[in-house]
C-alpha positions in Angstrom: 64.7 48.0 -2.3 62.8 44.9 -0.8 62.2 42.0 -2.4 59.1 40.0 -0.8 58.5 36.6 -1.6 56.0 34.5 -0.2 55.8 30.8 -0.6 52.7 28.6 -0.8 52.3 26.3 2.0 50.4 23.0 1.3 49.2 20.6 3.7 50.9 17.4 3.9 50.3 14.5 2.5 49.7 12.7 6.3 47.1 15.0 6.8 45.0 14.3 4.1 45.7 10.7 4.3 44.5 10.1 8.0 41.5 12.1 7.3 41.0 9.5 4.3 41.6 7.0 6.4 39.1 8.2 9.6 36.4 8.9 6.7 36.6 5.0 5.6 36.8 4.3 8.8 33.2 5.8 10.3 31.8 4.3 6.8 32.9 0.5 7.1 32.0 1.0 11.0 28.6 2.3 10.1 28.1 -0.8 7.1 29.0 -3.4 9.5 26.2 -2.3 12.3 23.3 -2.4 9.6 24.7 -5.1 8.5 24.4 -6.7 12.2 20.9 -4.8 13.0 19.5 -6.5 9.8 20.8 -10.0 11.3 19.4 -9.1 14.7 15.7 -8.0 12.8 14.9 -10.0 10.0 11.7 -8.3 8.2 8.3 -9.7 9.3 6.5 -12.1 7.3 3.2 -11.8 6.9 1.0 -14.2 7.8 -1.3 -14.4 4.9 -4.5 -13.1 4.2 -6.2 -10.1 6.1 -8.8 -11.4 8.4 -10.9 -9.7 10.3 -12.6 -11.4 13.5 -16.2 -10.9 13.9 -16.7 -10.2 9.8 -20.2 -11.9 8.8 -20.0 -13.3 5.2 -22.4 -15.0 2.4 -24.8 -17.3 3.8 -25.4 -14.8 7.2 -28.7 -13.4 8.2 -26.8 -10.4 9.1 -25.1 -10.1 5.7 -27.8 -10.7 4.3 -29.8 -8.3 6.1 -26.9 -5.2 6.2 -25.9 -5.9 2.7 -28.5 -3.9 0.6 -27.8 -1.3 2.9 -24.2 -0.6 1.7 -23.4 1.4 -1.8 -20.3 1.0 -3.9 -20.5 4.3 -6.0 -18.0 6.2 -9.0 -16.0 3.3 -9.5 -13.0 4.1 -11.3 -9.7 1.7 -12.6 -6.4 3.0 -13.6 -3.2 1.6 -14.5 -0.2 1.9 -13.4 3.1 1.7 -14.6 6.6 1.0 -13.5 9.8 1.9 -14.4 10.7 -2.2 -14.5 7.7 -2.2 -16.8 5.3 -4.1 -14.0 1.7 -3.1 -15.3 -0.7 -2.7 -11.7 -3.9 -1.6 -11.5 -5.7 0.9 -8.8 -9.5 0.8 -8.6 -11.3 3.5 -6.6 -14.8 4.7 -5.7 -16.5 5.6 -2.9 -18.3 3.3 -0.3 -21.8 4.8 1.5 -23.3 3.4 4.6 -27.1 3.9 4.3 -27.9 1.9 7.0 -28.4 2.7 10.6 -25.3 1.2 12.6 -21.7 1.8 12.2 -20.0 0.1 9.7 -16.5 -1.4 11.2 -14.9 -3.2 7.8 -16.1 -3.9 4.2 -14.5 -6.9 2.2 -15.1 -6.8 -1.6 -14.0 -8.8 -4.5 -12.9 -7.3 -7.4 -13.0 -9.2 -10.7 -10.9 -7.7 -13.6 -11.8 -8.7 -17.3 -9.3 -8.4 -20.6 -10.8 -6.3 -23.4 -12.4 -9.6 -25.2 -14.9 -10.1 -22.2 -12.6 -13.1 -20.7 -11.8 -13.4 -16.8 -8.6 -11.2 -16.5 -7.6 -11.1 -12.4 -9.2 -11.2 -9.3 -8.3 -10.0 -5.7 -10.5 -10.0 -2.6 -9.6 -6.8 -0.1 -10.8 -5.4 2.9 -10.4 -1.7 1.9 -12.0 -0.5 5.4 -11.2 -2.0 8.4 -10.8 -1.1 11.8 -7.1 0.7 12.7 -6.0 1.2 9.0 -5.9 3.9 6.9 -6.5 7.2 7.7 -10.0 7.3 8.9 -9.4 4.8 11.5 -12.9 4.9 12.7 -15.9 3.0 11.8 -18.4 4.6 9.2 -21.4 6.5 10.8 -24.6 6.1 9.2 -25.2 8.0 6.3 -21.7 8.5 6.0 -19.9 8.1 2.4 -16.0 7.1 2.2 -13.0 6.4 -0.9 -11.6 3.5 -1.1 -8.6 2.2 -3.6 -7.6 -1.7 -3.6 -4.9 -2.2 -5.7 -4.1 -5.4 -8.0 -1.1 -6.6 -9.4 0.6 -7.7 -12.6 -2.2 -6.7 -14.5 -2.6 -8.2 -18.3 -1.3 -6.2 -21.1 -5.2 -6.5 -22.9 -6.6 -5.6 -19.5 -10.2 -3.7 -20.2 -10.2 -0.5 -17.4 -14.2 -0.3 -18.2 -15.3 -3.6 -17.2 -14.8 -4.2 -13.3 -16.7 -6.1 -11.5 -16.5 -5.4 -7.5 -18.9 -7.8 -5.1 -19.1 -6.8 -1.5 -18.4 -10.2 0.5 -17.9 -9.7 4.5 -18.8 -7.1 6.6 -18.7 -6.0 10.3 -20.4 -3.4 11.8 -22.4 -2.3 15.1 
């Protein structure tokens, strides 16, 4: 009669001790060159406010004579929450050229108030402007767009019914 036996070969303990070792290797290789890039590319500071040249403003016979011609229509403000417990809002609505040139950028200034009438925040922004966002084209005539402009650290008391939006600069064709 046979007897078979068979024994259970593990690996060794150098084995899985170099592949430790090449694993912590890649991963303090791959630290140390973000590390470096990051040195190499410091993040870009921005330069302050959005401007755009050419934009006529207040005071303009060209404002003065375009701006009746431009509609800010279904405005509506949300807030928004973080998980850090930031409060932001988001005001949207939709902006409608009824005039007869194309309409290149829109500046507006949004005025938020708290729920007893009193001046919460306010934020100037240039929702449309030429090369951002994803119609990157200037408004045709007749033409009606969304827009959102977003402002921060909004007030605990803030009142989402009362916004106040002013348009302030334009540019168009």
């Amino acid at each position: 009669m046979a007897v078979f036996t068979s024994e259970i070969k593990r690996p060794g303990r150098p084995i899985t001790l170099y592949l430790t070792l090449a694993v912590a290797a890649v991963a303090l290789v791959a630290v140390i060159l973000v590390v470096r890039f990051q040195k190499n590319n410091p993040p870009k500071a921005t330069a302050g406010p959005v401007t755009v040249p050419g934009m006529v403003r207040a005071g303009d016979p060209n404002f003065e004579a375009y701006k009746d011609k431009i509609r800010i229509e279904g405005v509506k403000a949300f807030i928004n929450l973080s998980f850090a417990g930031t409060r932001s809002a988001t005001i949207e609505g939709i902006i409608s050229n009824e005039g007869s040139r194309q309409l290149e950028a829109v500046e507006m200034h949004v005025t938020l108030y708290d729920v007893y009438g009193k001046l919460s925040k306010e934020r100037t922004a240039i929702p449309l402007r030429p090369g951002v966002g994803i119609n990157k084209d200037p408004m045709e005539p007749l033409e009606k767009r969304t827009f959102f402009v977003a402002v921060d650290s909004v007030e605990q008391l803030w009142n989402p019914k009362r916004v106040e939006i002013e348009i302030t600069g334009l540019k168009y064709k």
